[in-house]
N, CA, C and O atoms as CSV, one atom per row, in Angstrom:
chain,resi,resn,atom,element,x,y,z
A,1,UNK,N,N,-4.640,-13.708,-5.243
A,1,UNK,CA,C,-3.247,-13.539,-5.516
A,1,UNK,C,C,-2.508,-14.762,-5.019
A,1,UNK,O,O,-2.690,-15.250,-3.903
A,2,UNK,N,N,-1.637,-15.235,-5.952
A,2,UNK,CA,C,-0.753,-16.399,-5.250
A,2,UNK,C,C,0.560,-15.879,-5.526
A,2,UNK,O,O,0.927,-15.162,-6.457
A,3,UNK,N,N,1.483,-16.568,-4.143
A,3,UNK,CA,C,2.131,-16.133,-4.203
A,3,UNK,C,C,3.097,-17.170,-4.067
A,3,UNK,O,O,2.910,-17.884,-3.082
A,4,UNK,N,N,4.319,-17.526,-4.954
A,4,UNK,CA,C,4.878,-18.562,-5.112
A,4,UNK,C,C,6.537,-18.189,-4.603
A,4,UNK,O,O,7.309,-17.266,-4.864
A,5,UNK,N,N,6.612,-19.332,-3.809
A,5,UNK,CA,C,8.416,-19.446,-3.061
A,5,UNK,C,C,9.162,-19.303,-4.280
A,5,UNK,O,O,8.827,-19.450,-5.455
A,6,UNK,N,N,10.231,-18.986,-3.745
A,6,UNK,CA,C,11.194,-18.292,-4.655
A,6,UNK,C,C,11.385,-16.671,-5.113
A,6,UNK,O,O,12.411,-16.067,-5.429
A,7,UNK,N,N,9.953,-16.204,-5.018
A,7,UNK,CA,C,9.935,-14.380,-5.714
A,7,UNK,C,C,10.461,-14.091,-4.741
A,7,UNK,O,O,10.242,-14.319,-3.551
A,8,UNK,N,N,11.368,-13.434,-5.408
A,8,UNK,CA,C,12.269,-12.156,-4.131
A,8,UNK,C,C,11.743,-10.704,-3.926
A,8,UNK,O,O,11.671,-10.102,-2.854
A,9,UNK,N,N,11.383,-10.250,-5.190
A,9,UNK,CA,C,11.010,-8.903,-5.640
A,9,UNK,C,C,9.547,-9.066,-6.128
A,9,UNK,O,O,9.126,-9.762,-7.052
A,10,UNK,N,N,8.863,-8.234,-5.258
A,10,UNK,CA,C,7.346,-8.339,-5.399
A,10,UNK,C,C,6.745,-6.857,-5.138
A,10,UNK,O,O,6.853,-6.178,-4.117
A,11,UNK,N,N,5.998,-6.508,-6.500
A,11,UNK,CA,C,5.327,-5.330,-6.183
A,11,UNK,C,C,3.916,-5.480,-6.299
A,11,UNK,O,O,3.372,-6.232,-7.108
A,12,UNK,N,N,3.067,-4.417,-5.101
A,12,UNK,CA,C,1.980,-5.284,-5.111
A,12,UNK,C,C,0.951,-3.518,-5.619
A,12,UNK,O,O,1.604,-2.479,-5.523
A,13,UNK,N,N,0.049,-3.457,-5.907
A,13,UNK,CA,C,-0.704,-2.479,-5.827
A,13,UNK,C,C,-2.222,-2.654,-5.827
A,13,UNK,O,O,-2.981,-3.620,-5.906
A,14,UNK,N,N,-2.385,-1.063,-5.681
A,14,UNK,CA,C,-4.393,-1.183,-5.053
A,14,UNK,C,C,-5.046,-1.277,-6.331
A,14,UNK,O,O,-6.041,-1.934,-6.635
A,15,UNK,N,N,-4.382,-0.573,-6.979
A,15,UNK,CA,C,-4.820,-0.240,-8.357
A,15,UNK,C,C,-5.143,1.234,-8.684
A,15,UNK,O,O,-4.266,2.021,-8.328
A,16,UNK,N,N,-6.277,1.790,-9.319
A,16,UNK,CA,C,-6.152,3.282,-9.264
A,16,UNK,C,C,-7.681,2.727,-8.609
A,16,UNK,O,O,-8.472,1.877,-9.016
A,17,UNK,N,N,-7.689,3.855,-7.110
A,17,UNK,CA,C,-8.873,3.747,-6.405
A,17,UNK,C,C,-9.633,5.351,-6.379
A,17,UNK,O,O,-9.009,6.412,-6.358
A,18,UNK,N,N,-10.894,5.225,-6.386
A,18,UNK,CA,C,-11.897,6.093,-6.677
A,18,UNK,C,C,-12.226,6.871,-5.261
A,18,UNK,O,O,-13.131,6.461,-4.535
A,19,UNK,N,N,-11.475,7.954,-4.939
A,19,UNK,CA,C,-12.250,8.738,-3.807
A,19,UNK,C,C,-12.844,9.417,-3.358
A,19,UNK,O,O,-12.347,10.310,-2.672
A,20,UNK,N,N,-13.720,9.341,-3.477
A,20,UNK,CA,C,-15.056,10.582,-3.894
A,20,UNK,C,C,-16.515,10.265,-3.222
A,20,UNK,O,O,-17.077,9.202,-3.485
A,21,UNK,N,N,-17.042,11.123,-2.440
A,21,UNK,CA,C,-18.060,10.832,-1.880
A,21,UNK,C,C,-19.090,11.603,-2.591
A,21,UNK,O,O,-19.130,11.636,-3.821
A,22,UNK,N,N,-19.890,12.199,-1.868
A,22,UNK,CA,C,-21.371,13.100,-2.135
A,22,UNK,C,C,-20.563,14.663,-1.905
A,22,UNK,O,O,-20.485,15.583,-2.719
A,23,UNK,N,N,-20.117,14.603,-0.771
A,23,UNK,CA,C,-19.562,15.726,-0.276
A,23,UNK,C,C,-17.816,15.451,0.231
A,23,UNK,O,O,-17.386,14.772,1.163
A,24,UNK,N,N,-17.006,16.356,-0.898
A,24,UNK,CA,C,-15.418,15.969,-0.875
A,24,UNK,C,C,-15.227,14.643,-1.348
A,24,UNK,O,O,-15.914,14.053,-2.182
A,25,UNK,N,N,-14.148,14.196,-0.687
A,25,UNK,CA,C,-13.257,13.142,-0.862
A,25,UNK,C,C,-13.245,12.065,0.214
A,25,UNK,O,O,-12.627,12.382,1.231
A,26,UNK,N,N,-13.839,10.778,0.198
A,26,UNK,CA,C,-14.093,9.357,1.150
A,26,UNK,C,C,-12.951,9.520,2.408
A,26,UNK,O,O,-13.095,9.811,3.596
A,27,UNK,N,N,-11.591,9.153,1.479
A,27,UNK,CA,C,-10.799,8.925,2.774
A,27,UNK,C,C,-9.943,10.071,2.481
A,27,UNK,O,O,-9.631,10.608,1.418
A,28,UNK,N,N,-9.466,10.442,4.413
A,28,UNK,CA,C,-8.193,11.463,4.373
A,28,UNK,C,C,-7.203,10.790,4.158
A,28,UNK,O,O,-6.591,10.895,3.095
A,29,UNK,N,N,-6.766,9.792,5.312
A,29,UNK,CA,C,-5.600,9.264,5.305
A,29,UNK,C,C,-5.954,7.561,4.553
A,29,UNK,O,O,-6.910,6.787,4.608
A,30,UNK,N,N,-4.479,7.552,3.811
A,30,UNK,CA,C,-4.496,5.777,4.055
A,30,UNK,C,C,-3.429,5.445,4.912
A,30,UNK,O,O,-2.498,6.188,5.222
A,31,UNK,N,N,-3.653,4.076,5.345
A,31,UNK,CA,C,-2.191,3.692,6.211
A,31,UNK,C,C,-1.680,2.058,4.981
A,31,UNK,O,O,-2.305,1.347,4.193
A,32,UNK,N,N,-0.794,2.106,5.285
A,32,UNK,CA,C,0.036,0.561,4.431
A,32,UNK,C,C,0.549,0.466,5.857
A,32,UNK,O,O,0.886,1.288,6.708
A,33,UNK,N,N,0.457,-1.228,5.768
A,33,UNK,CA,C,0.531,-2.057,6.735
A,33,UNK,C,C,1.804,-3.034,6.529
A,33,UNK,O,O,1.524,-3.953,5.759
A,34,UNK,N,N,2.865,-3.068,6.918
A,34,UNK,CA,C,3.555,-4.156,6.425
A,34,UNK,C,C,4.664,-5.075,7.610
A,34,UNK,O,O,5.269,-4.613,8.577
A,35,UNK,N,N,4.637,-6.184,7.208
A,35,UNK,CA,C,4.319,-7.206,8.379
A,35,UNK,C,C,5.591,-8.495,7.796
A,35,UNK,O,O,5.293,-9.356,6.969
A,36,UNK,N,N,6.699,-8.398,8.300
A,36,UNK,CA,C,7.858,-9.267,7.756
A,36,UNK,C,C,7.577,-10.642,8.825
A,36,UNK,O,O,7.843,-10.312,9.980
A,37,UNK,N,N,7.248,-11.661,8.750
A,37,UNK,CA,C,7.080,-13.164,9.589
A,37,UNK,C,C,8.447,-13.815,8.867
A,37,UNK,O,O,8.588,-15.009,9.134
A,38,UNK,N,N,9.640,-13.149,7.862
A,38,UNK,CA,C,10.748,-14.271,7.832
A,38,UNK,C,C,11.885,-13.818,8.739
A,38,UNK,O,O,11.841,-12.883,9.538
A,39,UNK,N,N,12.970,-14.677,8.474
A,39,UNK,CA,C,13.619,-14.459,9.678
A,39,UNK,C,C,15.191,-13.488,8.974
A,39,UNK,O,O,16.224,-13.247,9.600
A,40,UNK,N,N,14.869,-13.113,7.543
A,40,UNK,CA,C,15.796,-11.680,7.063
A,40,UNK,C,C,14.795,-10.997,6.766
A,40,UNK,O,O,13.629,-11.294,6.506
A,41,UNK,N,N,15.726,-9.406,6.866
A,41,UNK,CA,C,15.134,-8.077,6.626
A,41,UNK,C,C,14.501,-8.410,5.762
A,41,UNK,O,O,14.344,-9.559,5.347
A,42,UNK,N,N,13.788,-6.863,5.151
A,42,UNK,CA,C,12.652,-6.969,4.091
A,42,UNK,C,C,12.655,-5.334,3.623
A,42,UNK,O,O,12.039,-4.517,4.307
A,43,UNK,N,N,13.159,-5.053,2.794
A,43,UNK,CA,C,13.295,-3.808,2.025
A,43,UNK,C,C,11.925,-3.023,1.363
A,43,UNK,O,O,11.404,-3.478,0.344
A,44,UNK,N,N,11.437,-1.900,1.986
A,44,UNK,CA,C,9.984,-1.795,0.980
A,44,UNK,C,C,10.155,-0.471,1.111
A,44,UNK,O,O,10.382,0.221,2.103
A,45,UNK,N,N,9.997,-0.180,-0.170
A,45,UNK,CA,C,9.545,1.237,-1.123
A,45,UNK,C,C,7.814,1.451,-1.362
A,45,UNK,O,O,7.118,0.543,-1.816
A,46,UNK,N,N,7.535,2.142,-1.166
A,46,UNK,CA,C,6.214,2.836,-1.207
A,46,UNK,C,C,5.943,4.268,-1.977
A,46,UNK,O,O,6.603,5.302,-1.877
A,47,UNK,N,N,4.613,3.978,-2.883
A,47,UNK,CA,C,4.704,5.096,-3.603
A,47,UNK,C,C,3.123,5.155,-4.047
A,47,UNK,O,O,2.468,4.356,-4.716
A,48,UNK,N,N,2.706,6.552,-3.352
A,48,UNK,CA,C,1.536,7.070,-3.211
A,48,UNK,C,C,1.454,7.901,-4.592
A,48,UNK,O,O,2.154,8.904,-4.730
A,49,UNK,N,N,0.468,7.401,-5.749
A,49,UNK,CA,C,-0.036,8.181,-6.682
A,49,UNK,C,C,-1.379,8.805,-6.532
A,49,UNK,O,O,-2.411,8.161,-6.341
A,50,UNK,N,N,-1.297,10.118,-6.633
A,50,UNK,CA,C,-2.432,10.951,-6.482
A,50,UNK,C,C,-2.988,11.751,-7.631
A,50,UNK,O,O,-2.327,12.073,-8.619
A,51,UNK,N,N,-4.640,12.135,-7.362
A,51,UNK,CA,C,-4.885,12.861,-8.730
A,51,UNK,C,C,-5.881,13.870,-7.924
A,51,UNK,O,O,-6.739,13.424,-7.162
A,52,UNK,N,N,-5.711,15.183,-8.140
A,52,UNK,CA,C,-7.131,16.195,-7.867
A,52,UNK,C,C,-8.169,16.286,-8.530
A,52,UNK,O,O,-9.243,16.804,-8.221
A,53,UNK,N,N,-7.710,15.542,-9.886
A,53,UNK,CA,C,-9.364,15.629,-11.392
A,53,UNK,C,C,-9.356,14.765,-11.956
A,53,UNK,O,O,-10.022,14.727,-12.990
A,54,UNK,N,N,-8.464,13.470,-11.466
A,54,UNK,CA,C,-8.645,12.024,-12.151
A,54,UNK,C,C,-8.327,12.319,-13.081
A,54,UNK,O,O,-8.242,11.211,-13.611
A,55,UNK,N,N,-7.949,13.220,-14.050
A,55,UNK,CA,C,-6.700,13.238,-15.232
A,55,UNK,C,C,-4.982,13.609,-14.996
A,55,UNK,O,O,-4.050,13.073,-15.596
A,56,UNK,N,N,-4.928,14.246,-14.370
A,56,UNK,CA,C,-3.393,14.206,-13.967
A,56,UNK,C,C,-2.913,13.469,-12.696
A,56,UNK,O,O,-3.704,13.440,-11.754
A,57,UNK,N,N,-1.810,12.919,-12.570
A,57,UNK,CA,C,-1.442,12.202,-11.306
A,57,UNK,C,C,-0.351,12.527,-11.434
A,57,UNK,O,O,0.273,12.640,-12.489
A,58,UNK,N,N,0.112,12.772,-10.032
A,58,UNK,CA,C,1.451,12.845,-9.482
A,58,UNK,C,C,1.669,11.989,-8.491
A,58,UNK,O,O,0.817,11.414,-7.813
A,59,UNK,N,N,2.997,11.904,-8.408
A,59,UNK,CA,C,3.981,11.417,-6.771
A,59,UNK,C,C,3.146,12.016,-5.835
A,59,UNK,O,O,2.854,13.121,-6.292
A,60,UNK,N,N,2.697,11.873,-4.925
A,60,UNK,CA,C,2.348,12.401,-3.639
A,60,UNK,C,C,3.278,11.979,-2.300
A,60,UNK,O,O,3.537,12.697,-1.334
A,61,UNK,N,N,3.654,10.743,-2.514
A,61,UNK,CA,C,4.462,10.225,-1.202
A,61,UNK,C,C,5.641,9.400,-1.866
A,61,UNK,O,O,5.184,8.813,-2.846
A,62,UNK,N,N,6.950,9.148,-1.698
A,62,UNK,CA,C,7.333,8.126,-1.728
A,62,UNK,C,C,8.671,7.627,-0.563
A,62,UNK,O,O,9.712,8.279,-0.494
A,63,UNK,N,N,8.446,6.547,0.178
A,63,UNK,CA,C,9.223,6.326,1.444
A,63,UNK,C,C,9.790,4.910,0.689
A,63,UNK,O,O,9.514,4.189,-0.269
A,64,UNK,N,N,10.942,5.042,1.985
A,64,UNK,CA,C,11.518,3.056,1.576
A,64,UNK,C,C,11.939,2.983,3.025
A,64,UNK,O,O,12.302,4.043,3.533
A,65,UNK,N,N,11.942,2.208,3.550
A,65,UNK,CA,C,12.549,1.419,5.092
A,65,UNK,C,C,12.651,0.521,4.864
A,65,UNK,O,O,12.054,-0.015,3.930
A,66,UNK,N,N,13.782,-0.265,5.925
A,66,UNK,CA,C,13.848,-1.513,6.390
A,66,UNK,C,C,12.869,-1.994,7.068
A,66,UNK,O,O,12.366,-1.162,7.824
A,67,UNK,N,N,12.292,-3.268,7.095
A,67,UNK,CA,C,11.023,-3.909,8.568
A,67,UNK,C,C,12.123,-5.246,9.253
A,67,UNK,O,O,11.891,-6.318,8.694
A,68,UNK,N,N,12.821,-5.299,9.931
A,68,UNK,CA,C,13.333,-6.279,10.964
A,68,UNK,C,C,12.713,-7.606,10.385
A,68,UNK,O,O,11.646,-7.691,9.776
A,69,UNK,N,N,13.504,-8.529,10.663
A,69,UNK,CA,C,12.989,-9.833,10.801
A,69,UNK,C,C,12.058,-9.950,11.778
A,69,UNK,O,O,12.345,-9.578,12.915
A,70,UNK,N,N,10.534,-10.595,11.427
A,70,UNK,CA,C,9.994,-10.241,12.958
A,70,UNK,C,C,9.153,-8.969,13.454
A,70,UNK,O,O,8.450,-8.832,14.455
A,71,UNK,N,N,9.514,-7.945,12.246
A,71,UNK,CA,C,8.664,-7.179,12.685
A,71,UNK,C,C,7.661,-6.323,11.587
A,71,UNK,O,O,7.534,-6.679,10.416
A,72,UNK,N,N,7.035,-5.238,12.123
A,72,UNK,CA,C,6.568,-4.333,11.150
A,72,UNK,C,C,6.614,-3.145,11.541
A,72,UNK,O,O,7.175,-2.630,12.508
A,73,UNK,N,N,5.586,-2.469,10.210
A,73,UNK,CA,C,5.493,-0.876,10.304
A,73,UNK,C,C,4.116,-0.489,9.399
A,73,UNK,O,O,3.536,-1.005,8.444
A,74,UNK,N,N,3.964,0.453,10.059
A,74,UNK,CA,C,2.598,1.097,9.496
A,74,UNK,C,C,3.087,2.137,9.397
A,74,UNK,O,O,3.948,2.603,10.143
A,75,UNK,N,N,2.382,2.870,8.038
A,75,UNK,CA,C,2.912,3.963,7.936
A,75,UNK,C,C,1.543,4.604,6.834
A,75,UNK,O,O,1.204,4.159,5.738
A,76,UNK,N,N,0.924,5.869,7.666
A,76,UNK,CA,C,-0.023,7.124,7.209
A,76,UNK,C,C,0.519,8.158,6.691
A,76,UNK,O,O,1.449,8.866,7.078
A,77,UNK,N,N,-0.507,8.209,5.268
A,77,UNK,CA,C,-0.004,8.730,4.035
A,77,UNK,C,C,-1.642,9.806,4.419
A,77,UNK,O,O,-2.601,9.287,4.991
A,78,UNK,N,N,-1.643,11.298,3.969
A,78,UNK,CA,C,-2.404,12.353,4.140
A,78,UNK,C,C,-2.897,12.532,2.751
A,78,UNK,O,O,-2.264,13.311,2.037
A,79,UNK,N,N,-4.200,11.768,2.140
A,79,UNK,CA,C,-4.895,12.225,0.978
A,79,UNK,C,C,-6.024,13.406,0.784
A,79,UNK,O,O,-6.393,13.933,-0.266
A,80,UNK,N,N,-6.351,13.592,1.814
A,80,UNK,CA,C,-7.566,14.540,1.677
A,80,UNK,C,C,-7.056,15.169,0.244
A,80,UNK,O,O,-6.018,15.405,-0.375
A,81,UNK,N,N,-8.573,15.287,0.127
A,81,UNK,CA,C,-8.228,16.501,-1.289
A,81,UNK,C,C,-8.154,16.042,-2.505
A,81,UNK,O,O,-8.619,16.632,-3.480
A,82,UNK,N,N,-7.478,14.793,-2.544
A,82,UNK,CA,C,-7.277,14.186,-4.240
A,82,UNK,C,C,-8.688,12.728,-4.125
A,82,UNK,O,O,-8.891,11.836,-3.301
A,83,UNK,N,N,-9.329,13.120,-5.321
A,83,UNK,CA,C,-10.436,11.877,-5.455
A,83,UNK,C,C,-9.580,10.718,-6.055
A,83,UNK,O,O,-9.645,9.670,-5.414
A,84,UNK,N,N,-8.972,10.713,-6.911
A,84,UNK,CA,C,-8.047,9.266,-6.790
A,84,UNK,C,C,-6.690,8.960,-6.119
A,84,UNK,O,O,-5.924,9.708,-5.510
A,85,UNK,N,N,-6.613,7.641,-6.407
A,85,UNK,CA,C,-5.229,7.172,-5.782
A,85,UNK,C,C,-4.721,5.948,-5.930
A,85,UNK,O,O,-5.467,4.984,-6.102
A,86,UNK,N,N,-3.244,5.817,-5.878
A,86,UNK,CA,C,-3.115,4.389,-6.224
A,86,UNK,C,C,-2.111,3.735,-5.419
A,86,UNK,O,O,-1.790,4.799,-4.889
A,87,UNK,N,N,-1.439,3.010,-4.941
A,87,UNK,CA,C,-0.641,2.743,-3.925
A,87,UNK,C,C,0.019,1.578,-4.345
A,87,UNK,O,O,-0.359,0.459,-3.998
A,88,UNK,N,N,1.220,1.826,-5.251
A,88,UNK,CA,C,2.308,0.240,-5.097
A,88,UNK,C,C,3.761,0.603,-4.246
A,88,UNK,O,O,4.627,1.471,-4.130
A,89,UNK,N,N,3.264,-0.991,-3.654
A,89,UNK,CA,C,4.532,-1.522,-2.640
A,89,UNK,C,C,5.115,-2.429,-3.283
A,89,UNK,O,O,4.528,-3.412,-3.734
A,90,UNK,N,N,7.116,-2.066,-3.474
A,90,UNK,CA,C,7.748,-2.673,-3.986
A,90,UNK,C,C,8.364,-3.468,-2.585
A,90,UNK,O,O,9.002,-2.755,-1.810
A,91,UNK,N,N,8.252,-4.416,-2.360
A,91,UNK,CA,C,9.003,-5.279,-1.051
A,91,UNK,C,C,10.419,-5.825,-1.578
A,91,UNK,O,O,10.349,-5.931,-2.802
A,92,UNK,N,N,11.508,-6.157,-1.159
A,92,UNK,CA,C,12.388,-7.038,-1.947
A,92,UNK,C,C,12.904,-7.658,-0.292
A,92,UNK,O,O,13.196,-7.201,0.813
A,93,UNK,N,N,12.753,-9.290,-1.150
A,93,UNK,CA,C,13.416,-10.002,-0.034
A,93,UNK,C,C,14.737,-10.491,0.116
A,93,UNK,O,O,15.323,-10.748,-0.936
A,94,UNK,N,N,15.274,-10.656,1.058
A,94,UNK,CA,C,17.055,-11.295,1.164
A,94,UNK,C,C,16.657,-12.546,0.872
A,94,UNK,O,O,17.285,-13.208,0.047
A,95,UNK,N,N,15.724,-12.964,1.414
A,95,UNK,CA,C,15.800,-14.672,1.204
A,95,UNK,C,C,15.390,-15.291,0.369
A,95,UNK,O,O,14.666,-16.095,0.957
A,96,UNK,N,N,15.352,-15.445,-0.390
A,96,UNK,CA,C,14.699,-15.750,-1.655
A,96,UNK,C,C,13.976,-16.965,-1.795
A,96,UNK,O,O,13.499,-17.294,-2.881
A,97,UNK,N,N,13.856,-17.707,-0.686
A,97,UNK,CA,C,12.933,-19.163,-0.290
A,97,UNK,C,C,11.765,-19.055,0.515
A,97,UNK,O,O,11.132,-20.030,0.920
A,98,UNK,N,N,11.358,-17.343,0.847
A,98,UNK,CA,C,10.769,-17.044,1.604
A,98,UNK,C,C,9.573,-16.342,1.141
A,98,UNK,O,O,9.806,-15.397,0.387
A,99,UNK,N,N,8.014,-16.647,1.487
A,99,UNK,CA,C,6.913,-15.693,0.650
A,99,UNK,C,C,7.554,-14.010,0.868
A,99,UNK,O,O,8.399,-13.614,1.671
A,100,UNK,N,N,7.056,-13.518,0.189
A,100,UNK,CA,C,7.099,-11.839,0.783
A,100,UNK,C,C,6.422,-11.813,1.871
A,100,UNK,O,O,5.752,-12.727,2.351
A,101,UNK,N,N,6.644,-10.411,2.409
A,101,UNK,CA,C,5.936,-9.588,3.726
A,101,UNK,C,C,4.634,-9.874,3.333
A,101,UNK,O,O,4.235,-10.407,2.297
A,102,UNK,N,N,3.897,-9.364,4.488
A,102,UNK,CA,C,2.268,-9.326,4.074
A,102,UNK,C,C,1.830,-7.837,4.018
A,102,UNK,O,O,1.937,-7.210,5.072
A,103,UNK,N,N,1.360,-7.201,2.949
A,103,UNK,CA,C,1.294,-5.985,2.770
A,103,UNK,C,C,-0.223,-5.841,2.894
A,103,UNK,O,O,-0.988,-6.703,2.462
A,104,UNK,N,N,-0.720,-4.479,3.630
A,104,UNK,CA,C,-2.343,-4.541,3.091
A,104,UNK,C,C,-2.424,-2.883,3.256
A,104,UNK,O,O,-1.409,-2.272,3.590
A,105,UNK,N,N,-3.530,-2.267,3.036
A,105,UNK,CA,C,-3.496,-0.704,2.850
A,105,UNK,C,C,-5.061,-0.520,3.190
A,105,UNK,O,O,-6.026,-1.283,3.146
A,106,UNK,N,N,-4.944,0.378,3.429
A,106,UNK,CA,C,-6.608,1.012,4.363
A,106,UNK,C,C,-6.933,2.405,3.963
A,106,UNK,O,O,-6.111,3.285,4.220
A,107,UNK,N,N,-8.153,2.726,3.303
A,107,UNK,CA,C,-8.241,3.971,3.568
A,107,UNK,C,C,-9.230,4.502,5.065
A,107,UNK,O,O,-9.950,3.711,5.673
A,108,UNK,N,N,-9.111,5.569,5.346
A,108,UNK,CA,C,-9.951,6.307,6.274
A,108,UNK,C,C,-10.229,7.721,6.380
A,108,UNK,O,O,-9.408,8.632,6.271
A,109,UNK,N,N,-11.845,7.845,6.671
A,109,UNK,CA,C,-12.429,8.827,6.711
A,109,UNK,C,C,-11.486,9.906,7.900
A,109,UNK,O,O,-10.850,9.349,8.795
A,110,UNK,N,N,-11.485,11.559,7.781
A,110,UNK,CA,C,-11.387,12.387,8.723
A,110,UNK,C,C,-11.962,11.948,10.332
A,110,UNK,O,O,-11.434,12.580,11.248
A,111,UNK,N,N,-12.869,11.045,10.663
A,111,UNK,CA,C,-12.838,10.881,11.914
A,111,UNK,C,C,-12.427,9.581,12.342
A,111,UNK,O,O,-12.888,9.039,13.347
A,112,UNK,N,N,-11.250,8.885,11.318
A,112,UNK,CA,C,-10.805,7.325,11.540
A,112,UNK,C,C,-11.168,6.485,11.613
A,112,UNK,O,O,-10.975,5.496,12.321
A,113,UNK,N,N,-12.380,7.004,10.126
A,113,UNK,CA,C,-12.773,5.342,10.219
A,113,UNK,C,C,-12.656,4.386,8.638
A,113,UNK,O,O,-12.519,4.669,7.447
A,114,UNK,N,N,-12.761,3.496,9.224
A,114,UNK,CA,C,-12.502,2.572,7.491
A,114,UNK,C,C,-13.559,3.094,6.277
A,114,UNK,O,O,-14.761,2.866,6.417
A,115,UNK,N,N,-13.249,3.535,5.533
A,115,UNK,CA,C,-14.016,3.879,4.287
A,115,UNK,C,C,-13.963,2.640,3.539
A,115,UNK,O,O,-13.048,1.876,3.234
A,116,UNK,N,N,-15.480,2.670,3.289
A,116,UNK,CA,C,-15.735,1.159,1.919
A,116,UNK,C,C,-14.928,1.350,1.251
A,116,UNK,O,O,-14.279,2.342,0.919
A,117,UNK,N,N,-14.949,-0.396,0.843
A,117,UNK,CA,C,-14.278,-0.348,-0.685
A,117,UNK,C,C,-12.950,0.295,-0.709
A,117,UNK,O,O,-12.395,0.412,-1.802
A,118,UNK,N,N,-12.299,0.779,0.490
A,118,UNK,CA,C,-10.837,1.197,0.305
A,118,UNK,C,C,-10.119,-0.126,1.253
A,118,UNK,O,O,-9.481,0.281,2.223
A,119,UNK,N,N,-10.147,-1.203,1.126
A,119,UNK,CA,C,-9.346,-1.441,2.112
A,119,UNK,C,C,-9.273,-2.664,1.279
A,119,UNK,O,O,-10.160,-3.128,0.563
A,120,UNK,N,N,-7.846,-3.196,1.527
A,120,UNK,CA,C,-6.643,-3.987,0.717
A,120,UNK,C,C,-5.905,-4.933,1.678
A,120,UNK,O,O,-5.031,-4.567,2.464
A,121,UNK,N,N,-6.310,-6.067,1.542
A,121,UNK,CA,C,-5.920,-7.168,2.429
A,121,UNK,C,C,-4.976,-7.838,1.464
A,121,UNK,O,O,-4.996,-7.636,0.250
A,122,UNK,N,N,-4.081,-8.718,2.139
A,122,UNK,CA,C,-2.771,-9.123,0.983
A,122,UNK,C,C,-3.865,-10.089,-0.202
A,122,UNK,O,O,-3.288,-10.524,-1.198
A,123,UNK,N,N,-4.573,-10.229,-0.134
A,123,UNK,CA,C,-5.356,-11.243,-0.825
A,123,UNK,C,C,-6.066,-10.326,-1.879
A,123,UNK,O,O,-6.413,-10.741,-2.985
A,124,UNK,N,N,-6.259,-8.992,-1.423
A,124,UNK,CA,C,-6.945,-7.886,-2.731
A,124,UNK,C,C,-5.707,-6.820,-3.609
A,124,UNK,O,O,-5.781,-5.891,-4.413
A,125,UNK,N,N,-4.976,-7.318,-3.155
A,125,UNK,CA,C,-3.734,-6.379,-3.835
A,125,UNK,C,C,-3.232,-7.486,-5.206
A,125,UNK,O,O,-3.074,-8.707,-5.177
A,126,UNK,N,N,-3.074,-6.538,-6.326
A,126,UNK,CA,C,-2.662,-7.049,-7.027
A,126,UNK,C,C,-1.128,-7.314,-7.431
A,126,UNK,O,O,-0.492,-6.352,-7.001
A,127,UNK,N,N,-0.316,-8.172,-8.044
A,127,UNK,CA,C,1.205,-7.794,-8.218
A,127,UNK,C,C,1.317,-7.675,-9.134
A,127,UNK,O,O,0.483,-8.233,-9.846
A,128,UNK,N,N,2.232,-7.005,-9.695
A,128,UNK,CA,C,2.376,-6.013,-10.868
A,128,UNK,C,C,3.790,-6.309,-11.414
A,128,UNK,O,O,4.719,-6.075,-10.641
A,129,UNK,N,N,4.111,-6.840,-12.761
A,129,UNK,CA,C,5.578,-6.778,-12.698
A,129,UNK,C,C,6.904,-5.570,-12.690
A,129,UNK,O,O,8.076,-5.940,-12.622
């Protein structure tokens, strides 16, 4: 992913991810990670798509906060139960000379731990217009 000075408005997503083990569903929770290094706020909307049979999807979550100049927030989203999922973060920046936040998303198993193949570093997320 590159990401070029000037975008103000950047949405990034996992894509539609596959959760499904042998027995149930890989991960319970995911967490989104988001991490502002400019020196204005950073506006981000989040929106958890879920499916119980990989043909229908719904809303499951959707939040928006401020992250401080300087700072961040993590924030755990409760999937158990649905085998897919998809996760876009809309960020919008004040500064408009400034990369976006650094966004990344994790899934994890019921005893907290990283489940393969679920985990989304700003470099595996795609942006979406």
């Amino acid at each position: 992913m590159s990401i070029q000075r000037g975008d103000e408005n950047m949405t990034y997503s996992t894509s539609v991810v596959t959760n499904t083990r042998d027995l149930g569903t890989a991960a319970a929770a995911i967490f989104v990670n988001v991490r502002n290094n400019d020196i204005a706020d950073t506006t981000v909307l989040i929106t958890v798509i879920a499916s119980v049979d990989s043909e229908n999807f719904y809303t499951a979550y959707l939040s928006g906060f401020v992250v401080p100049p300087g700072g961040y927030e993590v924030m755990t989203f409760n999937i158990a139960g649905n085998v897919a999922y998809e996760v876009q973060v809309f960020v919008n920046k004040f500064d408009a000379f400034m990369a976006p936040a650094l966004v990344s998303v994790y899934g994890v198993d019921e005893f907290g731990n990283l489940v393969e193949n679920q985990g989304f570093s700003p470099q595996d997320l795609t942006v979406i217009g």
